[in-house]
C-alpha positions as CSV (number, residue, x, y, z in Angstrom):
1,X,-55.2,-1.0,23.7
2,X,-54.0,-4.5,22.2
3,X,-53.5,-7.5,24.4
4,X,-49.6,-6.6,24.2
5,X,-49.8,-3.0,25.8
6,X,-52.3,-5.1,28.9
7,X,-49.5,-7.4,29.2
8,X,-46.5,-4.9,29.9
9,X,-49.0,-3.1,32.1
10,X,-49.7,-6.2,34.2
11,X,-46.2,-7.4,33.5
12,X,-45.2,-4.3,35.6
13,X,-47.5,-4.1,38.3
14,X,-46.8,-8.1,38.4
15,X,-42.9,-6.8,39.1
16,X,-43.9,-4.0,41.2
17,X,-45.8,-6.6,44.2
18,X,-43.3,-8.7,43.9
19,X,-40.6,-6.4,44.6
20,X,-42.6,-5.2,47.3
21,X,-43.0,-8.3,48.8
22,X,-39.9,-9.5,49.0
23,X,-38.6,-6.3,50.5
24,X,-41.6,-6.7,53.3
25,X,-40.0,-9.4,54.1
26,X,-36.4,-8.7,54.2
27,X,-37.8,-5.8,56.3
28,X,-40.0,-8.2,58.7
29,X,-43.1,-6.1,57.5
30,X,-46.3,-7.3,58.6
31,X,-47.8,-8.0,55.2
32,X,-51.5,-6.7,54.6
33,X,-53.9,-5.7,51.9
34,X,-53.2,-2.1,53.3
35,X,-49.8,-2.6,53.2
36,X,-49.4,-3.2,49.5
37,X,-52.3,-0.7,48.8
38,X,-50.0,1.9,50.3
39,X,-47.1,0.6,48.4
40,X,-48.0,0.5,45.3
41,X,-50.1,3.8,45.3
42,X,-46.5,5.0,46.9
43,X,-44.9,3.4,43.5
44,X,-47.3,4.5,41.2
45,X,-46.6,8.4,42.4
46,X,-43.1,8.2,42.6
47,X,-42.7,6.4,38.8
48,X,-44.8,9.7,37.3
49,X,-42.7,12.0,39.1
50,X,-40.2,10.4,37.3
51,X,-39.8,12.2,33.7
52,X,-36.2,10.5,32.8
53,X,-35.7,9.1,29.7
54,X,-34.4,5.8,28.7
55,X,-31.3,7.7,27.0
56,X,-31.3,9.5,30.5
57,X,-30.4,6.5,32.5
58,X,-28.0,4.7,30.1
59,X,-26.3,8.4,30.2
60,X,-26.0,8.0,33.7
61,X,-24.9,4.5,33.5
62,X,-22.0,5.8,31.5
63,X,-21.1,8.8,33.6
64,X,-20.8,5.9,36.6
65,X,-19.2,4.1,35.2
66,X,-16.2,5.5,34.0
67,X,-15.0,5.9,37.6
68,X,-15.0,1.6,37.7
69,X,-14.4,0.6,34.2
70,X,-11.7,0.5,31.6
71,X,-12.0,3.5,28.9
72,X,-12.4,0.7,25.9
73,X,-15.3,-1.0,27.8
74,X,-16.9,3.1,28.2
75,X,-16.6,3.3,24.4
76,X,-18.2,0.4,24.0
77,X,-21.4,1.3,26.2
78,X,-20.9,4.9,24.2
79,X,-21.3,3.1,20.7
80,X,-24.1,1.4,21.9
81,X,-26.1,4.3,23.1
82,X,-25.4,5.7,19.9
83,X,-26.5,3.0,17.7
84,X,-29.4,2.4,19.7
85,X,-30.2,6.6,19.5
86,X,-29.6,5.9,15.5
87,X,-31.8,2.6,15.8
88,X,-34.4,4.9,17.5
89,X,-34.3,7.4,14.7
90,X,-34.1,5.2,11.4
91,X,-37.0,2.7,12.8
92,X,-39.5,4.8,14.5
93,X,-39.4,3.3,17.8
94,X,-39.7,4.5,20.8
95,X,-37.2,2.9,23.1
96,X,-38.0,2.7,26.9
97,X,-37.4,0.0,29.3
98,X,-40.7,-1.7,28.6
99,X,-39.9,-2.1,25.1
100,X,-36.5,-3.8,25.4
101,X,-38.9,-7.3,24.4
102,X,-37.9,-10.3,21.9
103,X,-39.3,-7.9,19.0
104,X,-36.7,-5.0,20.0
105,X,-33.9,-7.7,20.1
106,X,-34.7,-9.2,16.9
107,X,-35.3,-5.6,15.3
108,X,-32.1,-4.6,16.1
109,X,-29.8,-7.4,16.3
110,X,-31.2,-6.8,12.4
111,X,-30.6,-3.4,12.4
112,X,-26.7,-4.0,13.8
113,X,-26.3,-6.4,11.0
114,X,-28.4,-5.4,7.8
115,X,-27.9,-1.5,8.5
116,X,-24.4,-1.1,9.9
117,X,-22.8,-4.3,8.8
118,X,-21.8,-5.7,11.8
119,X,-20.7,-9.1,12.7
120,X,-21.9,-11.7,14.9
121,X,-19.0,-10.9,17.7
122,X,-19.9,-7.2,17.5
123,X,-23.6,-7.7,17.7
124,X,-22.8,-10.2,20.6
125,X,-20.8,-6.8,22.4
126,X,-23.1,-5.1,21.7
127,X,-26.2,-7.7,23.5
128,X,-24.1,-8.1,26.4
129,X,-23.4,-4.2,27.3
130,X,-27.3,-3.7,26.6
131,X,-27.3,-6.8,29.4
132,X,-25.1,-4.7,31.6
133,X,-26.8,-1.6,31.3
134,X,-30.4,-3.2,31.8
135,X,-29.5,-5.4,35.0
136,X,-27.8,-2.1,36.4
137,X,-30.9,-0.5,36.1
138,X,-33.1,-3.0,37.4
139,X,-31.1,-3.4,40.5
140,X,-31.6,0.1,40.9
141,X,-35.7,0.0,40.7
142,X,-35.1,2.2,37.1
143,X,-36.6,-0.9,35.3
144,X,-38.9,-3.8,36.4
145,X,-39.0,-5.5,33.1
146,X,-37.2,-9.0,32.4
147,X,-37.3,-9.9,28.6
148,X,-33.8,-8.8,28.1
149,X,-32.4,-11.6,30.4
150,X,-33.3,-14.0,27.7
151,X,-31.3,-11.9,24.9
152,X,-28.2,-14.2,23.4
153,X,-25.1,-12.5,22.7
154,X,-23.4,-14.0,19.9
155,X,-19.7,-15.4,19.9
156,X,-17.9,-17.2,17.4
157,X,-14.1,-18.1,17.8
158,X,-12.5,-15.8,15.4
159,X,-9.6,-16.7,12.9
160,X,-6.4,-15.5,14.1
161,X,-4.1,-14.4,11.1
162,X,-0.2,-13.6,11.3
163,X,2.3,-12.9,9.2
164,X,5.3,-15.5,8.6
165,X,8.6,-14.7,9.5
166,X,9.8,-14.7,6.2
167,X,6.4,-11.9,5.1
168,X,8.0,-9.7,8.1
169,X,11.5,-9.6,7.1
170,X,10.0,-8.7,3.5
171,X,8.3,-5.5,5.1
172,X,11.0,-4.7,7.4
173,X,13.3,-4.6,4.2
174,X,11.0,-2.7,2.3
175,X,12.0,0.4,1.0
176,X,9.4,3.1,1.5
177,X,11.2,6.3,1.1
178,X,9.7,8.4,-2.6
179,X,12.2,9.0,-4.9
């Protein structure tokens, strides 16, 4: 194990008291050594019980969401599920809630660009509904890890083109029928 796999795992069980902690106190717990013994032992039991998939819970993001949110926004986490599924596939990685890091961002914010030709607006999109998605699932305990707070999402001010009047009334008059 590399020093990057000890620092998730510490990252996580750094997450893990803390979120203990501060729900011992919203609680008025009487804080103890055998208190967060029994916590995180309660933690660590319930988070292997727990086979779901990264895919699983941005699935079930979606499925929640479309009760709240506008159909174009749904599409938009759909797409992204899909080019992260395609992401997964094409780069060999493994994508799960610890790995959503600096190296995943800059992997594919690369991939958006490079592979599917993106822009910097779409990519930006893109960032924020990953944003979305992962502070959904951290307030729900699904994920515990913070790198993706960090992530920018790109947005330039794009050129807005229109035809002149005088370009309209030459395609309103022109004549389109075969002959």
């Amino acid at each position: 194990i590399g020093s990057v796999e000890i620092n998730r795992v510490l990252e996580t069980v750094d997450n893990a008291i803390k979120k203990i902690h501060r729900t011992a106190v919203a609680d008025g717990t009487t804080i103890s050594n055998d208190f967060f013994r029994t916590a995180i032992k309660k933690m660590l039991n319930k988070d292997q019980g727990n086979k779901k998939s990264f895919f699983d819970y941005l699935e079930e993001f979606i499925v929640i969401s479309t009760a709240t949110r506008k159909a174009n926004t749904i599409k938009k986490f759909v797409s992204l599920r899909n080019h992260m599924m395609e992401f997964q596939s094409s780069n060999r990685f493994n994508i799960s809630f610890d790995r959503i890091d600096f190296r995943f961002y800059e992997q594919f914010t690369a991939f958006l660009i490079n592979d599917q030709h993106h822009l910097n607006n779409t990519v930006g999109k893109y960032m924020a509904g990953l944003k979305t998605f992962m502070n959904w699932a951290t307030d729900r305990g699904y994920n515990t890890f913070t790198s993706f707070i960090k992530f920018k999402t790109p947005n330039e001010e794009a050129d807005i083109i229109y035809l002149t009047e005088k370009e309209l009334m030459k395609l309103y008059a022109l004549n389109l029928k075969k002959n």
